[in-house]
SEVOLO-446666 format. One record per residue (C-alpha): x, y, z; residue in one letter. Coordinates in nm, 2 decimals, decimal comma. Layout:
<rs>
px_py_pz_rest
X_Y_Z_a .
...
</rs>
This chain:
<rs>
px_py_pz_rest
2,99_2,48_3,01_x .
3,04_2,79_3,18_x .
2,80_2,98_3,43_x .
2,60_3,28_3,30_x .
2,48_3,59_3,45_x .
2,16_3,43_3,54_x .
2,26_3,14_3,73_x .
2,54_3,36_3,88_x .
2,27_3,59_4,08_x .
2,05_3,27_4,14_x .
2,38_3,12_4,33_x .
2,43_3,48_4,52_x .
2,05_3,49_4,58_x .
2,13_3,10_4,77_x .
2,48_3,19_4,95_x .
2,36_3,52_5,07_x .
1,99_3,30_5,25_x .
2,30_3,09_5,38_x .
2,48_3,30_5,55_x .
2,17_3,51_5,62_x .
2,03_3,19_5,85_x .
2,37_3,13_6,01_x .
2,39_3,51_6,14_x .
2,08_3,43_6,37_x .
2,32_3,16_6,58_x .
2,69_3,29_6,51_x .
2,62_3,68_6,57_x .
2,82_3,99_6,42_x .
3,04_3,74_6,24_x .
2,92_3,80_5,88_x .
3,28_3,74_5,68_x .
3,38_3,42_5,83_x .
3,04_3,29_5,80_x .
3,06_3,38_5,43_x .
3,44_3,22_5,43_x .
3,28_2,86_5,59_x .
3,02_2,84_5,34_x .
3,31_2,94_5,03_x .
3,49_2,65_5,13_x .
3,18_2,41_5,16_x .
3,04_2,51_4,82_x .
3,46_2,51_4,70_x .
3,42_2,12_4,84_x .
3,67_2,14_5,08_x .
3,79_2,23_5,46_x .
3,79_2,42_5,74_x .
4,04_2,48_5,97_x .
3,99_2,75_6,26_x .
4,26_2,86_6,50_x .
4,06_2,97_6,77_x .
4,02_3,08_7,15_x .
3,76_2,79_7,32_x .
3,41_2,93_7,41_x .
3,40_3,16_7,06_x .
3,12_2,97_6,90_x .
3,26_2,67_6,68_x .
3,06_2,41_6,76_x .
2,76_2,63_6,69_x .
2,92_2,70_6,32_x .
2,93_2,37_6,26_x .
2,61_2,27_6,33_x .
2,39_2,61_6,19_x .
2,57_2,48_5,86_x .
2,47_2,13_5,86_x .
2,07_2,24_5,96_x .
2,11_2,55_5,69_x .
2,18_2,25_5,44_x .
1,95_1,98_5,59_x .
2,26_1,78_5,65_x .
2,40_1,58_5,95_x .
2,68_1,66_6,18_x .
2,91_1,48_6,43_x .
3,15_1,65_6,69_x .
3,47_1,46_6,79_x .
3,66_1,58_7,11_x .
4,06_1,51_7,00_x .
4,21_1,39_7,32_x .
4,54_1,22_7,33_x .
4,42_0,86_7,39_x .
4,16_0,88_7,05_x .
4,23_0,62_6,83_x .
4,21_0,61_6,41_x .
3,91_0,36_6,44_x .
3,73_0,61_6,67_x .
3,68_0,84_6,41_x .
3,70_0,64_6,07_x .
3,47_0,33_6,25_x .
3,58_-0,05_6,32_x .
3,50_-0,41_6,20_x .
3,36_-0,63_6,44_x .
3,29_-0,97_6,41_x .
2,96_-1,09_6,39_x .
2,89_-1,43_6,56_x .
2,58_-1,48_6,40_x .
2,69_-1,44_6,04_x .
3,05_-1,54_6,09_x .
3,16_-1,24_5,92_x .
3,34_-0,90_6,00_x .
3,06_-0,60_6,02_x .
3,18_-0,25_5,95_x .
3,06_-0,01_6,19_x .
3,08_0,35_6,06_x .
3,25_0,64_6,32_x .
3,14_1,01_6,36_x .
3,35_1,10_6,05_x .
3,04_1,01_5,85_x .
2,84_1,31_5,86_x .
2,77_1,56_5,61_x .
2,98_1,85_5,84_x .
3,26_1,71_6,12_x .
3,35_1,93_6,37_x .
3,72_1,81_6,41_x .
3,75_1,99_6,82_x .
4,06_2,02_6,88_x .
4,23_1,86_6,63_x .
4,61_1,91_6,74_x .
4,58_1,73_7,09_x .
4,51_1,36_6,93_x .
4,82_1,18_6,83_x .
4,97_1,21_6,47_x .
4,87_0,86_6,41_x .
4,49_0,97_6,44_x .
4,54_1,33_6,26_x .
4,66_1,11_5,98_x .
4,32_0,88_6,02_x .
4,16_1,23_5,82_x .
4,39_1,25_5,48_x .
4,25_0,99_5,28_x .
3,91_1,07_5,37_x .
3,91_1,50_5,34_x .
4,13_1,43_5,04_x .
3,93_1,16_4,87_x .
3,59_1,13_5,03_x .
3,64_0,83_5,13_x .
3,72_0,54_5,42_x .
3,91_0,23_5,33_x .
3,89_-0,04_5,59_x .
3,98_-0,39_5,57_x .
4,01_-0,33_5,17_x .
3,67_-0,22_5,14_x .
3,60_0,12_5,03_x .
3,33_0,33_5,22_x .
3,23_0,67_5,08_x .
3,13_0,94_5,29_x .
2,81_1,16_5,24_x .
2,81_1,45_5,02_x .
2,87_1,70_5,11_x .
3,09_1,71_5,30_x .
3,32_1,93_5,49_x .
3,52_1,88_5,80_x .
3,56_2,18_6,05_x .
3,86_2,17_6,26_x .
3,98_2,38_6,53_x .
4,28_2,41_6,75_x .
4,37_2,65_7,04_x .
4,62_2,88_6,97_x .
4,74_3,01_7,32_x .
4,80_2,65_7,54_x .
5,00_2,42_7,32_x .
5,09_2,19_7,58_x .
5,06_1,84_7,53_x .
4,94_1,89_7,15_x .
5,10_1,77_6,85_x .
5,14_2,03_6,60_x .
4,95_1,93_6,26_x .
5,22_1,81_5,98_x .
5,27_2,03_5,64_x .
5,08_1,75_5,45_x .
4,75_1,78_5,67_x .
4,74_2,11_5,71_x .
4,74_2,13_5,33_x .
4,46_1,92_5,32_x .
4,24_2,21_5,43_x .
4,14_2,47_5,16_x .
4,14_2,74_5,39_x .
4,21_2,90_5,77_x .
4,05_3,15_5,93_x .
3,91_3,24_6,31_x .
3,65_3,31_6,45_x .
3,75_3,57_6,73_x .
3,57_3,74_7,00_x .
3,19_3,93_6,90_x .
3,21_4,28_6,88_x .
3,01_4,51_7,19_x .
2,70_4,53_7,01_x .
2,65_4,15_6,95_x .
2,80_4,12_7,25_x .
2,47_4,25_7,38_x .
2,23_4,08_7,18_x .
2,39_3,76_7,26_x .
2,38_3,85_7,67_x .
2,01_3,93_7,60_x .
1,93_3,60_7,48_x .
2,13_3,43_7,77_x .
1,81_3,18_7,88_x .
1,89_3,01_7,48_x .
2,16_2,77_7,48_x .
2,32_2,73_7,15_x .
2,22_2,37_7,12_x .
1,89_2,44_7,16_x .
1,88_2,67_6,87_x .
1,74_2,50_6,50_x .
1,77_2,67_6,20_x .
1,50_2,58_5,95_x .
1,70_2,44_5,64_x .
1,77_2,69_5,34_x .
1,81_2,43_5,07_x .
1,90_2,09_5,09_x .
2,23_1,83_5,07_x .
2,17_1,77_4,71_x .
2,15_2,15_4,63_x .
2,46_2,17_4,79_x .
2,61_1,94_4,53_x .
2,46_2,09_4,27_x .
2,54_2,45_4,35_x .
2,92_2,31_4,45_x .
2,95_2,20_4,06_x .
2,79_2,49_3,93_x .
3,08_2,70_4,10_x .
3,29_2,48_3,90_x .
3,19_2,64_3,57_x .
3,25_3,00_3,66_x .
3,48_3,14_3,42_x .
3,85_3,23_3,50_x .
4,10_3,43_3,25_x .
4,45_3,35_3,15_x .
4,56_3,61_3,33_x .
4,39_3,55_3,66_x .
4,58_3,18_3,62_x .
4,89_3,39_3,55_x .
4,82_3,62_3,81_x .
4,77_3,32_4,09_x .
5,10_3,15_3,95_x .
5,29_3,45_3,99_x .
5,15_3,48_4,37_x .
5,27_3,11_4,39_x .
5,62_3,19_4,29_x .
5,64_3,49_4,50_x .
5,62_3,28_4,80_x .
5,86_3,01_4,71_x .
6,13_3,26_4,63_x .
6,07_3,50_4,92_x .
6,40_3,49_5,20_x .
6,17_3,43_5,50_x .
5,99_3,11_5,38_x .
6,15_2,81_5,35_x .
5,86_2,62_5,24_x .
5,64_2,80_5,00_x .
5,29_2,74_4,90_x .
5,18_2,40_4,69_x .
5,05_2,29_4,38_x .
4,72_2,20_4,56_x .
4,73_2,57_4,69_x .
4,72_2,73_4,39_x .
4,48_2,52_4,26_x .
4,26_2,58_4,60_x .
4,27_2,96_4,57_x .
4,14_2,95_4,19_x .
3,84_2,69_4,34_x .
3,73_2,90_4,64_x .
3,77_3,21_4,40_x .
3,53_3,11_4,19_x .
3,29_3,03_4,41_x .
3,35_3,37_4,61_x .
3,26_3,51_4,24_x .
2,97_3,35_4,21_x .
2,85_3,44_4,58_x .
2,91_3,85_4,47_x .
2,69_3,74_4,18_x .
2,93_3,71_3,89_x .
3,02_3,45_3,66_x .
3,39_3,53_3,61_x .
3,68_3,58_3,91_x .
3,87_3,89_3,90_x .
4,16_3,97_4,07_x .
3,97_4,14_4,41_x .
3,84_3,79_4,45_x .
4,21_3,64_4,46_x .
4,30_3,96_4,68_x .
4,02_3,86_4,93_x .
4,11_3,56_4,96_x .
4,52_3,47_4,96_x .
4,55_3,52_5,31_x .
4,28_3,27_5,43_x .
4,40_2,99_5,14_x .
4,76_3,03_5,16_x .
4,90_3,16_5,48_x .
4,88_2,85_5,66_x .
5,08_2,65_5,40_x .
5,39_2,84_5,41_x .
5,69_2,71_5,63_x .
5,89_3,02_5,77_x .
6,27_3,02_5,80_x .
6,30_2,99_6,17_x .
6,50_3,33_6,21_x .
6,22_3,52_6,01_x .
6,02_3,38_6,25_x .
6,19_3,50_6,53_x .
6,20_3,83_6,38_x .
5,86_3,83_6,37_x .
5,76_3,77_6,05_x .
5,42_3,59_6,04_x .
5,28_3,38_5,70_x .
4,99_3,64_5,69_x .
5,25_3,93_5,62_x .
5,42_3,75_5,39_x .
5,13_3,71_5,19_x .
5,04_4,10_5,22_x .
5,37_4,14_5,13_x .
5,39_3,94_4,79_x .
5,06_4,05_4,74_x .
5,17_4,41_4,73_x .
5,48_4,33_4,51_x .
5,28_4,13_4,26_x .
5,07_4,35_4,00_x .
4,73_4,19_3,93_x .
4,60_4,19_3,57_x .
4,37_4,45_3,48_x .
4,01_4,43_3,52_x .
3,94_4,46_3,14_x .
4,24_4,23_3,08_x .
4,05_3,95_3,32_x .
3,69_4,04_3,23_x .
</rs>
């Protein structure tokens, strides 16, 4: 089955009430708010590289009220165990059994704070569950709630005494992207409302956790061209053969840019991807999966330019060729 017209503007009509209700918490911050709510409704994850005090925690939370979902925050300190965020067994006297007590990690939305300052040990506590939905403990398989997204943020400016997160995790998440500092004007308007803390702040819920699922699927059936695979696998190969990667991007990149693409149609109200949606959205999917030579590095090449770069040497299909 593939999407029509009609249920393309009646997902545009949701998304855009979304991100509408999120803009009265996270002000003048329209895109990435619009980029968060791709990647829920694309069923994956959230990575932010951001300065602290830039409003996170307050993403993560409007999204789980906007949905009428739950969240959990987890500080990442260096002393976290894997049971502190997956949950232990403990042994109950009375029934002479082990009891599985759930952690924080299930929640509809998981704010991950911090993420590079727990020990790779712990990071690695996350892969089977953002990949798979899923906790295994003791043999017995738990699964999480849907949705689900984890949101995960790490400070870019003081590194020490963090542990930088492996190739293998940080493909895990289906996009990265920061939040950054507000602009004057909503610079303002938050100053004005200084006697409202953050937490204090409920949104009233736009649609519900099941809607989520269902709109999620829906994006599924959006309808992608030949050429826009073509055009995507060309992108692909233009970062594994470029000089100043040494690691390009991954099957499971490719195949994330042509999910969060169709659900970025669907939110402009379309039912088929063209090649602006791939455009929009290579740098947030697939810069933080490439490896740089070292040297390029030191040159100061960056993965975002390399991605501009092949980008700019890789002709997209025509619109009537992927209509």
């Amino acid at each position: 089955m593939t999407m029509t017209a009609e249920q393309a503007a009646q997902f545009a009509d949701v998304f855009d009430r979304l991100v509408t209700g999120v803009e009265q918490v996270l002000l003048g911050k329209h895109h990435v708010i619009r980029m968060s709510f791709t990647a829920l409704l694309s069923g994956g994850h959230l990575l932010l590289e951001d300065v602290p005090g830039t409003g996170k925690t307050s993403l993560a939370r409007a999204i789980a009220q906007s949905v009428r979902g739950t969240s959990n925050r987890v500080q990442f300190t260096p002393d976290l165990l894997p049971g502190d965020i997956t949950g232990v067994s403990i042994y109950d006297q009375r029934s002479g059994a082990f009891e599985f007590h759930r952690g924080p990690i299930f929640a509809n939305i998981v704010l991950a704070d911090e993420i590079n300052r727990a020990s790779p040990k712990t990071q690695a506590a996350l892969l089977e569950v953002m990949e798979e939905g899923q906790i295994t403990a003791d043999g017995v398989t738990h699964p999480v709630a849907a949705p689900f997204m984890v949101i995960a943020t790490q400070n870019p400016i003081e590194q020490a005494g963090t542990y930088r997160l492996p190739e293998a995790q940080l493909d895990r998440f289906i996009m990265k992207a920061s939040i950054g500092y507000p602009d004057h004007a909503s610079t303002v308007r938050i100053l004005e409302g200084a006697g409202h803390r953050a937490h204090e702040i409920t949104l009233p819920p736009v649609v519900s956790a099941q809607t989520v699922v269902e709109l999620a699927a829906l994006a599924r059936t959006v309808f992608v061209d030949a050429t826009i695979n073509d055009y995507v696998a060309r992108l692909i190969d233009g970062t594994r053969t470029s000089s100043e990667v040494r690691l390009g991007v991954s099957v499971r990149g490719a195949l994330a840019l042509i999910r969060t693409a169709k659900t970025l149609a669907a939110a402009n109200g379309r039912h088929y991807v063209v090649p602006d949606d791939i455009k929009e959205l290579a740098d947030a999917v697939l810069a933080h999966r490439l490896v740089l030579d070292p040297e390029a590095e030191f040159d100061g090449v960056t993965a975002s330019s390399v991605i501009a770069r092949v980008l700019m040497e890789t002709p997209p299909p025509s619109d009537r060729q992927a209509a």
